[in-house]
ChimeraX commands (.cxc) that place a marker at each C-alpha (Angstrom):
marker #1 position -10.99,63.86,-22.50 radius 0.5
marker #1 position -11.23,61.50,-19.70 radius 0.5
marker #1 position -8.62,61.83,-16.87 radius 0.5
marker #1 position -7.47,58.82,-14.79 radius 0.5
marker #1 position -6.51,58.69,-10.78 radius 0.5
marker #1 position -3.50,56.86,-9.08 radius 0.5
marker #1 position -4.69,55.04,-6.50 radius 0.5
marker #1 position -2.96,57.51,-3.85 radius 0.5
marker #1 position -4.74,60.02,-5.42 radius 0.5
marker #1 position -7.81,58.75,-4.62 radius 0.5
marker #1 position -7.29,58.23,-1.07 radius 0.5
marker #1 position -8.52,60.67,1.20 radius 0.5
marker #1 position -7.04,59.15,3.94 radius 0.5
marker #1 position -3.49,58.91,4.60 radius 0.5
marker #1 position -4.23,54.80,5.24 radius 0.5
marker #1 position -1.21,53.15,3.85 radius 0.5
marker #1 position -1.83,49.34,4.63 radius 0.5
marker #1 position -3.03,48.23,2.08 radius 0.5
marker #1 position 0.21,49.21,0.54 radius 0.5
marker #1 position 2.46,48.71,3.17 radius 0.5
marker #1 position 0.23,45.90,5.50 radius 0.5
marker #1 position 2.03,45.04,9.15 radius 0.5
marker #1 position 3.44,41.97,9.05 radius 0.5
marker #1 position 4.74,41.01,12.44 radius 0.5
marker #1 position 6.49,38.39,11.30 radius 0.5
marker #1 position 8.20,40.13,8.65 radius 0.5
marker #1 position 12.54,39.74,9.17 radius 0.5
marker #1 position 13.86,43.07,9.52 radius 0.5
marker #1 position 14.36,45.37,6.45 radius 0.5
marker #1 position 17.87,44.79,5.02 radius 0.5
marker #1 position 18.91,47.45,2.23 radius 0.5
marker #1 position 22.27,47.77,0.14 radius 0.5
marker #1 position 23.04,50.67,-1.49 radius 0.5
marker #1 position 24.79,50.79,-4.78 radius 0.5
marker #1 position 26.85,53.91,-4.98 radius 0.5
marker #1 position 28.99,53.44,-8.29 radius 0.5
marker #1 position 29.94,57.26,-8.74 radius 0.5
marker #1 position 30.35,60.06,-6.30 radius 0.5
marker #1 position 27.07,61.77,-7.11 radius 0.5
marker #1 position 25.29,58.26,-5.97 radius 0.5
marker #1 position 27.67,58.11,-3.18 radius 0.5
marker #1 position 26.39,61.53,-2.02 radius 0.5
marker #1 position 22.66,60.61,-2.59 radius 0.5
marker #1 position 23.91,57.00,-0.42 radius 0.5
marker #1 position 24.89,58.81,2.17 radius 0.5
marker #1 position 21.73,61.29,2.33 radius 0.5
marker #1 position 19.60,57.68,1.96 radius 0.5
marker #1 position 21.28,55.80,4.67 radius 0.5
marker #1 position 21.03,59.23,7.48 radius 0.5
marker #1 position 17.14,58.91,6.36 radius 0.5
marker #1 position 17.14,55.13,7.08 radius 0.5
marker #1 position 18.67,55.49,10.20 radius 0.5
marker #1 position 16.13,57.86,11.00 radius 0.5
marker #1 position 12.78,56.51,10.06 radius 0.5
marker #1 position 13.43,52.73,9.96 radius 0.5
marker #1 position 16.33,52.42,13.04 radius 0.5
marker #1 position 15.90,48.07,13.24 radius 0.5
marker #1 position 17.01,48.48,9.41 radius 0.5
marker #1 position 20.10,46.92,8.36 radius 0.5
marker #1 position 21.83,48.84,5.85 radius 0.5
marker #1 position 25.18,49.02,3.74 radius 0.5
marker #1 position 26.82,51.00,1.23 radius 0.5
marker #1 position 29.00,49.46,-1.30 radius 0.5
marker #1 position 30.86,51.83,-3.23 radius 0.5
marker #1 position 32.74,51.29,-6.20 radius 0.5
marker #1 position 33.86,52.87,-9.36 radius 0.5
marker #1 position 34.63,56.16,-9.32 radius 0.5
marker #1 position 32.69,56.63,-6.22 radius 0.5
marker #1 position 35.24,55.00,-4.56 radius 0.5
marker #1 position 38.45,57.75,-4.98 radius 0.5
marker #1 position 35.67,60.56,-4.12 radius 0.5
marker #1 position 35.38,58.92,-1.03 radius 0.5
marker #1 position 39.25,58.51,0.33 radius 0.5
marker #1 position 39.87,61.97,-1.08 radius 0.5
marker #1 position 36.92,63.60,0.30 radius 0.5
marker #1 position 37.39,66.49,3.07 radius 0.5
marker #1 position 35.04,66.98,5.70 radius 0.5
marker #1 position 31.63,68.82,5.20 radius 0.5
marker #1 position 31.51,67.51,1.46 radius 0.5
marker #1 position 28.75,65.50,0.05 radius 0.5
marker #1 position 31.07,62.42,-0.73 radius 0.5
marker #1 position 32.90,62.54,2.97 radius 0.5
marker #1 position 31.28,59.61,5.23 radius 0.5
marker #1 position 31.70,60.36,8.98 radius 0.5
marker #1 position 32.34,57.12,11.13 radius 0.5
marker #1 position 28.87,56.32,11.45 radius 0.5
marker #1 position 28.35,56.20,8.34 radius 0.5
marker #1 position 31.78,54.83,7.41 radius 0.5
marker #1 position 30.66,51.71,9.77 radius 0.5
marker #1 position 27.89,50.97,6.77 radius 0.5
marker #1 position 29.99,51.30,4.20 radius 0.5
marker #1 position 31.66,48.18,2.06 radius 0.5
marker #1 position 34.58,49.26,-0.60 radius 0.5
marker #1 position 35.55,47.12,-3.79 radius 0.5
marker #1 position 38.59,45.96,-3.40 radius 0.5
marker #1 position 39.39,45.80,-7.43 radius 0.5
marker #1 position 38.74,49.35,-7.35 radius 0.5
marker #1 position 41.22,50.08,-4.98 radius 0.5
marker #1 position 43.89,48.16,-7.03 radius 0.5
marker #1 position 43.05,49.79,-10.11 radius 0.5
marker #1 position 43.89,53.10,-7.89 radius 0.5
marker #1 position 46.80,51.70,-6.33 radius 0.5
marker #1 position 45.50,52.95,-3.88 radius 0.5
marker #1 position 44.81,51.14,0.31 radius 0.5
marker #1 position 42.07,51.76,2.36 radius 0.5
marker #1 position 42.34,54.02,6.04 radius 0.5
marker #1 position 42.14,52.49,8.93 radius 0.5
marker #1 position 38.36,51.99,9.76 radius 0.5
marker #1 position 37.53,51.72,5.99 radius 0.5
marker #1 position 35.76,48.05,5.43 radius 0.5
marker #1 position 36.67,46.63,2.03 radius 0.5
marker #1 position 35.26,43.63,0.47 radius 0.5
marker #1 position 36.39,40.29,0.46 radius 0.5
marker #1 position 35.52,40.22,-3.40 radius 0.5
marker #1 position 34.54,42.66,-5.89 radius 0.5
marker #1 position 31.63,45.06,-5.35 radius 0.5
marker #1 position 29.37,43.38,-8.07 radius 0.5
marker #1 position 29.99,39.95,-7.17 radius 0.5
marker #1 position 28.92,41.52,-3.32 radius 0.5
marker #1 position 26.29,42.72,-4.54 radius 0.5
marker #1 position 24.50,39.58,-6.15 radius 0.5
marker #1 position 25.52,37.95,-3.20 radius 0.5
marker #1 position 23.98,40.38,-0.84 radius 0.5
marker #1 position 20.86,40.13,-3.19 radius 0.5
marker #1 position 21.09,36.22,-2.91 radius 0.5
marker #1 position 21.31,36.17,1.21 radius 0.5
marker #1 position 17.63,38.77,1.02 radius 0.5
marker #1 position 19.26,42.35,1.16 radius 0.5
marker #1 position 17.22,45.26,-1.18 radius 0.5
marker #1 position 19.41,46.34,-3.55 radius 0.5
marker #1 position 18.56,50.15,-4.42 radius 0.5
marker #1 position 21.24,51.86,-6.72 radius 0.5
marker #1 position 21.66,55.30,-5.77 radius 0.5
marker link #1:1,2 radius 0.2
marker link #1:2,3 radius 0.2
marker link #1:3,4 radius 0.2
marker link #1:4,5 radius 0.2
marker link #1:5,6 radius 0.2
marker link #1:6,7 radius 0.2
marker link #1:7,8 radius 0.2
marker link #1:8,9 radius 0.2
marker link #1:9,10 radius 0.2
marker link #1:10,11 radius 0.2
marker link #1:11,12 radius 0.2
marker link #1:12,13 radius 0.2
marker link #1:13,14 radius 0.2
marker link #1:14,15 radius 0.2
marker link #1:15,16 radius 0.2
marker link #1:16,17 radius 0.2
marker link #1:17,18 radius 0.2
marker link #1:18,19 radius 0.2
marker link #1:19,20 radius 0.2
marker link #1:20,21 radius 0.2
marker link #1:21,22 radius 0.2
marker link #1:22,23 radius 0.2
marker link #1:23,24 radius 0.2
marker link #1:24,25 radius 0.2
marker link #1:25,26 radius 0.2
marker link #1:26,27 radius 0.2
marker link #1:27,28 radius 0.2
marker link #1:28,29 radius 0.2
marker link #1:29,30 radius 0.2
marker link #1:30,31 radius 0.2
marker link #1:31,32 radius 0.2
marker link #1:32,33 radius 0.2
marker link #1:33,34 radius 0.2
marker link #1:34,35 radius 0.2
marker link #1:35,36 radius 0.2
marker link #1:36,37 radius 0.2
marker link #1:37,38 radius 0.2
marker link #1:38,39 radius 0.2
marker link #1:39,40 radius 0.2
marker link #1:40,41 radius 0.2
marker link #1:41,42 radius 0.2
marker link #1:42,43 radius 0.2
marker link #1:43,44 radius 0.2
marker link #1:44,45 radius 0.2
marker link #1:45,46 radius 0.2
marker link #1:46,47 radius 0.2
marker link #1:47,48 radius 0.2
marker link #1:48,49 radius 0.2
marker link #1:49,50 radius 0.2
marker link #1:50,51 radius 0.2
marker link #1:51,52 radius 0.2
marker link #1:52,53 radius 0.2
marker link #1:53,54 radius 0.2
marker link #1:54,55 radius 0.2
marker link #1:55,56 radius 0.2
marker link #1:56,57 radius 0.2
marker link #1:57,58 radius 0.2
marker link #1:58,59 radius 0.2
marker link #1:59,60 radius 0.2
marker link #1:60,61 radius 0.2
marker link #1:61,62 radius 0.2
marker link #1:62,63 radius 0.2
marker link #1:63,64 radius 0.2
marker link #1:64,65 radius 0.2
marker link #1:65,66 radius 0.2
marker link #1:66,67 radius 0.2
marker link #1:67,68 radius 0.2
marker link #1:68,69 radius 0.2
marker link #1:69,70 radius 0.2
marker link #1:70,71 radius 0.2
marker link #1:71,72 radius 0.2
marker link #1:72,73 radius 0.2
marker link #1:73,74 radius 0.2
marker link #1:74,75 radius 0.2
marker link #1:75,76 radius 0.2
marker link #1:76,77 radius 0.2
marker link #1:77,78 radius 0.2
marker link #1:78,79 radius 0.2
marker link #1:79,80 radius 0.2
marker link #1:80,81 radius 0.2
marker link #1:81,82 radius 0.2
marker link #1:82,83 radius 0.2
marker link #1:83,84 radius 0.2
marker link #1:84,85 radius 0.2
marker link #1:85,86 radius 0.2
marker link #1:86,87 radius 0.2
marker link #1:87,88 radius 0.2
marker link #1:88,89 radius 0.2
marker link #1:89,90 radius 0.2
marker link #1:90,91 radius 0.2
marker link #1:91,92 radius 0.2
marker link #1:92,93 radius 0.2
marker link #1:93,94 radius 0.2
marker link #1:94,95 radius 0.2
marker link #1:95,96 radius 0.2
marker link #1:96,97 radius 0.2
marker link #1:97,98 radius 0.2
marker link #1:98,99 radius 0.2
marker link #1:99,100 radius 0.2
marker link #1:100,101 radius 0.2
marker link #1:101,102 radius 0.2
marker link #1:102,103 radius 0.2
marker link #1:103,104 radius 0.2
marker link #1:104,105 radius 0.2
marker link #1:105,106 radius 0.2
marker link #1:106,107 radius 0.2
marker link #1:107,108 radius 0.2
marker link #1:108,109 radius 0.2
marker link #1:109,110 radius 0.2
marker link #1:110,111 radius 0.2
marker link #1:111,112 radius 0.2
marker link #1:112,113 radius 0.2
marker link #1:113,114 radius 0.2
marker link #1:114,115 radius 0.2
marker link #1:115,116 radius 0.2
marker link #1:116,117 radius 0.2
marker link #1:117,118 radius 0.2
marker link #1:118,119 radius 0.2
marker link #1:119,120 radius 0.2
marker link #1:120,121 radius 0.2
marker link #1:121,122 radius 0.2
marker link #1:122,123 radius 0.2
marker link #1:123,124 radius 0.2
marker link #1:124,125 radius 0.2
marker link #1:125,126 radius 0.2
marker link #1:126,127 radius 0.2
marker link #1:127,128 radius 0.2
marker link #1:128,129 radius 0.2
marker link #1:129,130 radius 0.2
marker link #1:130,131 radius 0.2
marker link #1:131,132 radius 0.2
marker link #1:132,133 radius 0.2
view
């Protein structure tokens, strides 16, 4: 039985350029976060607190919609769907979800000029990551 090695596996050093080479004139790292449904919204918010930590020069934005979207205006404080207001300041809401609520955003809530997927593509098409949470 023959037994193959990743790559990492192999390494005995914890040299990651060849993976991940320095390019100084890389543009900075801009990541959108799909959070569709309020167990991706809470795994968002745990991403974007990570971000901020290890990558601060990142740009990133979560755009919630779907049911993700009524987790987040009903959520209380200290629950995994609740964004405080610096995370609140990264976040993008669909608009068509809030109509199919009937429901408005707070005050300090961003929503979209259009609907979350058509922000989405665009985001993609301007050079943002999408990662779907």
């Amino acid at each position: 039985m023959s037994t193959s090695r990743s790559p990492a596996a192999s390494t005995s050093s914890n040299d990651w350029s060849d993976l991940f080479p320095t390019r100084p004139d890389a543009p900075p790292l801009r990541i959108v976060l799909h959070a569709p449904t309020p167990g991706a919204l809470a795994r968002a918010r745990s991403n974007l607190a990570n971000l901020r930590q290890d990558r601060p020069g990142a740009e990133v934005r979560i755009v919630i919609n779907g049911p993700a979207v009524e987790a987040l205006l009903d959520a209380a404080p200290g629950t995994p769907q609740h964004l405080d207001a610096e995370a609140l300041a990264h976040a993008l809401v669909c608009p068509n979800t809030l109509k199919k609520l009937g429901r408005e955003a707070p005050a300090g809530m961003r929503v979209l000029p259009q609907g979350g997927i058509e922000s989405l593509a665009l985001l993609q098409q301007s050079g943002w990551c999408y990662v779907r949470c």
